[in-house]
C-alpha positions in Angstrom: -126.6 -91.9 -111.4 -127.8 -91.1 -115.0 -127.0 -93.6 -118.2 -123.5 -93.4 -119.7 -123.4 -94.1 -123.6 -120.0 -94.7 -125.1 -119.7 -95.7 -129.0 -116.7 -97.7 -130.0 -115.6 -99.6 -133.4 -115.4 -103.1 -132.7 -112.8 -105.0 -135.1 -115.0 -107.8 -135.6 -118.5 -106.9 -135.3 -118.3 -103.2 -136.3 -119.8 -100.4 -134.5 -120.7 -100.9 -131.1 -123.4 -98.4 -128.8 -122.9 -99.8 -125.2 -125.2 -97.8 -122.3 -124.4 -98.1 -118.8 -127.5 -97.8 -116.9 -128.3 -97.8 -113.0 -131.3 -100.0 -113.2 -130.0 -102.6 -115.9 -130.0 -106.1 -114.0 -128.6 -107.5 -116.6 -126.9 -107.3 -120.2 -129.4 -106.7 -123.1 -128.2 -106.4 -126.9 -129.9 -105.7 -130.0 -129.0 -105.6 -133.9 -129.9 -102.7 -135.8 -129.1 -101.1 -138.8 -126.2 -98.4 -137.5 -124.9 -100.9 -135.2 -125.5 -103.4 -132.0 -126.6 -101.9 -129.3 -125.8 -102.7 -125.9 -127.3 -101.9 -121.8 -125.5 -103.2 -119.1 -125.6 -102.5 -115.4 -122.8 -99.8 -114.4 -121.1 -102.3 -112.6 -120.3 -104.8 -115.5 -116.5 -104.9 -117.0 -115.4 -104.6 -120.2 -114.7 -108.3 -120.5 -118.4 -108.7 -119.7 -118.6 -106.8 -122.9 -116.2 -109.1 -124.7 -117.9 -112.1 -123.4 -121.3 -111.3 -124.4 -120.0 -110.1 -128.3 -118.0 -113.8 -128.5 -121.5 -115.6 -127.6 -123.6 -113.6 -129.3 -121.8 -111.1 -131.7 -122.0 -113.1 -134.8 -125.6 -113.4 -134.9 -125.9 -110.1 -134.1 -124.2 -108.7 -137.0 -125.9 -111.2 -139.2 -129.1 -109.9 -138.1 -128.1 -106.0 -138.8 -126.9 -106.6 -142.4 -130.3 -108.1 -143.1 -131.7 -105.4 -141.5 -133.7 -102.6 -144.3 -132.3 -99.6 -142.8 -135.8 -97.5 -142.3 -136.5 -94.5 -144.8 -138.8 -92.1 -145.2 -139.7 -91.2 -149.0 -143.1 -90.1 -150.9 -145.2 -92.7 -149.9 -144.5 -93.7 -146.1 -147.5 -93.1 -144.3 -148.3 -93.9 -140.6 -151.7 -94.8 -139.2 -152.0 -95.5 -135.9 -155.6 -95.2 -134.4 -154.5 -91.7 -132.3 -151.8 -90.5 -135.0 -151.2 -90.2 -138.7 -149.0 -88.5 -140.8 -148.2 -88.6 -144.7 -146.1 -87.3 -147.4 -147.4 -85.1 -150.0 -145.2 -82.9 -152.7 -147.3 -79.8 -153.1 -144.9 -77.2 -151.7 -143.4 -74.6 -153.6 -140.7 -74.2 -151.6 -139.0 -76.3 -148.8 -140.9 -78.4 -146.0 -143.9 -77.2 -143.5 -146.2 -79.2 -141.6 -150.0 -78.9 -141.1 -152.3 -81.1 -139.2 -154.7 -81.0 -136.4 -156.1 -83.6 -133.9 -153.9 -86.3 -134.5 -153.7 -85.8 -138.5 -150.7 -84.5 -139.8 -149.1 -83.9 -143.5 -145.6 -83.1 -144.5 -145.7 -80.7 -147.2 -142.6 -81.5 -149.7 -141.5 -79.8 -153.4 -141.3 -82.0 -155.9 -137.8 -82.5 -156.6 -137.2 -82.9 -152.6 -133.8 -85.4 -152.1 -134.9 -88.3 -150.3 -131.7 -89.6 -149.8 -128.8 -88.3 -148.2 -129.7 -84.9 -146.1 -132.8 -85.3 -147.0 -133.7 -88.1 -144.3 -132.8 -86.0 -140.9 -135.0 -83.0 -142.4 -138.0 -85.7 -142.6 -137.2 -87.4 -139.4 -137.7 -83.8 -137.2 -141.0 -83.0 -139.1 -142.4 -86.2 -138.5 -141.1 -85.9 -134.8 -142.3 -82.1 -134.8 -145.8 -83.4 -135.6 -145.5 -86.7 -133.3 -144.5 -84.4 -130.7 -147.5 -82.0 -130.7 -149.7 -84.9 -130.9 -148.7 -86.7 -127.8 -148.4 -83.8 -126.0 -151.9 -83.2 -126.1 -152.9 -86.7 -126.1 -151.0 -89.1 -123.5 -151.1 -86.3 -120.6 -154.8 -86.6 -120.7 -155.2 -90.2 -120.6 -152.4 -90.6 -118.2 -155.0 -88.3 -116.0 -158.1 -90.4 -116.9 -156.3 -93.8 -116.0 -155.1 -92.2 -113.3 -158.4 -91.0 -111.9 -160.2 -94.7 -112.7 -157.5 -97.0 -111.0 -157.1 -94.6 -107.8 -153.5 -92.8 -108.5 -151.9 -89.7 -108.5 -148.7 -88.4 -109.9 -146.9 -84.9 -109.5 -146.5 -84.2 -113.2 -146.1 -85.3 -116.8 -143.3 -84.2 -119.5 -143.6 -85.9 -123.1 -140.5 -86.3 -124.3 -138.2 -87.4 -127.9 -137.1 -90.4 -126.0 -135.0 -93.0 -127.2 -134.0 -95.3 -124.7 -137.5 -96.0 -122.8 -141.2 -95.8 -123.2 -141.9 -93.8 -119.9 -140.4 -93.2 -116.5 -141.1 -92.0 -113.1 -139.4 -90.5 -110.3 -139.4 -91.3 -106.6 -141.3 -87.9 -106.6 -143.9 -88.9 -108.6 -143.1 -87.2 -111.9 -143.8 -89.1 -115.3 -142.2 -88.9 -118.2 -143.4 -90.9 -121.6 -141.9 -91.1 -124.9 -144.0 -89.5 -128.1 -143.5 -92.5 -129.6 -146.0 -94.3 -127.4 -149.1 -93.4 -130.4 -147.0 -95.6 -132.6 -148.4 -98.3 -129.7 -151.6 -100.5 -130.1 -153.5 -98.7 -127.5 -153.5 -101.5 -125.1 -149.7 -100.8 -125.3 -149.8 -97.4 -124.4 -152.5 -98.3 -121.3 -150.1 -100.9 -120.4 -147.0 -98.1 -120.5 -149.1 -96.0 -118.2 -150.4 -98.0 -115.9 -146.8 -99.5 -115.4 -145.8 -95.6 -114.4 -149.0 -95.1 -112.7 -147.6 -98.1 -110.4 -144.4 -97.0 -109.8 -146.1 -93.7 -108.2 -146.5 -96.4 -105.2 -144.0 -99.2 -105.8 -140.6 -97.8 -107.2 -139.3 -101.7 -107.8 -139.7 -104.4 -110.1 -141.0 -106.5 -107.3 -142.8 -108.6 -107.1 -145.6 -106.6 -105.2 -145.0 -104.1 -108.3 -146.4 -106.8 -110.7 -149.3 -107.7 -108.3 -150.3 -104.1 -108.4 -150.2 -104.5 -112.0 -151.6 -107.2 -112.7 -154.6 -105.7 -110.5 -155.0 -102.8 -112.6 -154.1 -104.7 -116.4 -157.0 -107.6 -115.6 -157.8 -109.2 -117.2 -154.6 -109.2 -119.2 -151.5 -110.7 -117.1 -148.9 -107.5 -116.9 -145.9 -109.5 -118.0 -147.6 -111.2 -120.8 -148.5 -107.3 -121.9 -144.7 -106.4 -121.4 -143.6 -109.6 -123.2 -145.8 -108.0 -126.7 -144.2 -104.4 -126.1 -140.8 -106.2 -126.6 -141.9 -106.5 -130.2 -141.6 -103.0 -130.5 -138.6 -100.3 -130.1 -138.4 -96.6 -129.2 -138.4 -94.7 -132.2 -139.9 -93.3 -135.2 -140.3 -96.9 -137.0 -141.1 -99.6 -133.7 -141.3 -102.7 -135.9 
């Protein structure tokens, strides 16, 4: 059974992004900037929802008003060691891309609006160019990792994902997000190893975290999962 999302206004803590998912064990909720953001198991009630917002929905919306919504304007840069991309206004008319082998450049007119319509247009040229990137980068090292630790997996999609780092299916396909390069890269090892492992344990179990932990060493796998919680899916992880 695939995730449900369903958005609602809540009269007291404001919007509200609740996803059912099938392999949720338990209720998870985050503050951003648009809204708190919840994942519960498909099972769980709405007054599960209502409990969980009267515990923790205050602090919650504290946190997203303090939040700086993230924006792209003239200077944001990224550098990551596999990916970077920066603004410059030197077009003479509306937005391309250029870049190759993990540097990119967003080519803007002067008098582009940063603000306002602006910000989507940005968003899909940086994602345009974090797409292509990953797409010829985590495939490949997926392979190698996959060839050094003893695995094999039936195929690998890179996709805009939102809601996870990777994936894999009981047949053996993997699927990461492009947003792993925005990863330290013992991160994005950590990611792929973790799908790598599921090509032979499809559980959290605790044999699954064994396997792991064989394959991480020296680093402990949960203290490697424990640091990606720092991060989030997306265009800006911090």
């Amino acid at each position: 059974m695939p995730a449900t999302k369903q958005t609602f206004q809540h009269p007291l803590f404001g919007p509200i992004i609740v996803t059912r998912n099938p392999r949720a064990r338990r209720i998870i909720m985050r503050a951003r900037p648009d809204a708190i953001y919840i994942t519960l198991p498909t099972a769980a009630r709405e007054s599960d929802i209502e409990r969980a917002l009267e515990q923790h929905g205050g602090k919650l919306k504290e946190l997203r008003q303090n939040i700086r919504p993230a924006f792209i304007d003239k200077n944001f840069t990224i550098e990551t060691r596999h990916f970077k991309l920066c603004i410059k206004e030197d077009s003479p008319d509306g937005i391309r891309i250029t870049g190759k082998e993990g540097a990119y450049t967003i080519h803007c007119t002067r008098d582009f609006d940063y603000s306002g319509e602006g910000q989507p247009i940005l968003e899909n040229a940086a994602k345009m160019a974090l797409r292509h990137c990953a797409s010829l980068l985590l495939p490949k090292r997926l392979k190698e990792l996959a060839g050094t630790h003893g695995f094999t997996f039936s195929c690998c999609s890179v996709r805009d994902s939102h809601s996870r780092w990777g994936s894999c299916s009981s047949r053996g396909s993997i699927n990461l997000s492009i947003y792993l390069l925005l990863l330290p890269e013992e991160l994005i090892d950590y990611v792929l190893l973790h799908e790598l492992c599921h090509t032979v344990e499809m559980s959290h179990s605790e044999r699954f975290w064994s396997l792991l932990d064989r394959h991480t060493a020296p680093a402990h796998a949960k203290a490697l999962r424990n640091c990606l919680k720092d991060y989030k899916v997306g265009l800006f992880p911090k």
